[in-house]
SEBARO-684882 format. One line per 5 residues: number of its first residue (from 1); their letters; for each residue x, y, z of C-alpha. Coordinates in steps of 0.1 Angstrom, whole numbers. Layout:
NUM	A	X,Y,Z | ...
END
This chain:
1	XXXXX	57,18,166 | 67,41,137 | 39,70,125 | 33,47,95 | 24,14,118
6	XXXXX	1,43,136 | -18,52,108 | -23,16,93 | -34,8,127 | -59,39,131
11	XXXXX	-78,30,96 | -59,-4,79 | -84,1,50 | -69,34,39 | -47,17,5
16	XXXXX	-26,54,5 | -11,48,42 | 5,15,26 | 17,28,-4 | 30,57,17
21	XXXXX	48,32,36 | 59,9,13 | 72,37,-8 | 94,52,25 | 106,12,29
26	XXXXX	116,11,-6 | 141,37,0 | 150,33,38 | 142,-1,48 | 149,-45,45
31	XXXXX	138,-68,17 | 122,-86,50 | 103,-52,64 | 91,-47,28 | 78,-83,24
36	XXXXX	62,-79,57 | 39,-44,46 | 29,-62,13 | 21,-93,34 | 2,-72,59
41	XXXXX	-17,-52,33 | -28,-82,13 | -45,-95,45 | -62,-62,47 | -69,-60,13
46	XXXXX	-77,-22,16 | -104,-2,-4 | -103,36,1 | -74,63,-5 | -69,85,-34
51	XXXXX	-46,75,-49 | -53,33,-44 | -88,38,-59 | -80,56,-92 | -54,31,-95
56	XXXXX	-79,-1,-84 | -109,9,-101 | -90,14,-133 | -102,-8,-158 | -66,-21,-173
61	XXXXX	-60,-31,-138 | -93,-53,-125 | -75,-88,-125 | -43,-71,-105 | -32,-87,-72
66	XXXXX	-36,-62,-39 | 3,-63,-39 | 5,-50,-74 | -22,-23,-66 | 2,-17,-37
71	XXXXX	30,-14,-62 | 17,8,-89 | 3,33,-58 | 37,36,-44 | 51,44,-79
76	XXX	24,69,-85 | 29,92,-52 | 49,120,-52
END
């Protein structure tokens, strides 16, 4: 279990752990592990983090998908 599947598993909730990790995927990992976080983090459907509420609770986004929250946190972390 890598330290990302750790964290996710310690608080799944936490929307910045899966952006974290889908951010690290986007650069290290498959087109299937990637599929598999956003998969896994839409069943979730996390609320807290951040980084993931700014971005949630922003009005331009309120009809946005979980996976495109997902998305546009990734792209925002440095």
């Amino acid at each position: 279990m890598t330290w990302f599947e750790k964290a996710i598993v310690a608080n799944s909730d936490l929307g910045d752990v899966w952006a974290w990790y889908y951010k690290f995927l986007l650069q290290h990992g498959t087109d299937e592990k990637r599929e598999d976080v956003v998969s896994k983090c839409t069943a979730s459907d996390p609320k807290h983090g951040e980084v993931w509420q700014s971005i949630a609770k922003d009005p331009s986004n309120a009809y946005k998908s979980t996976e495109e929250i997902l998305k546009l946190t990734a792209e925002r972390l440095n």
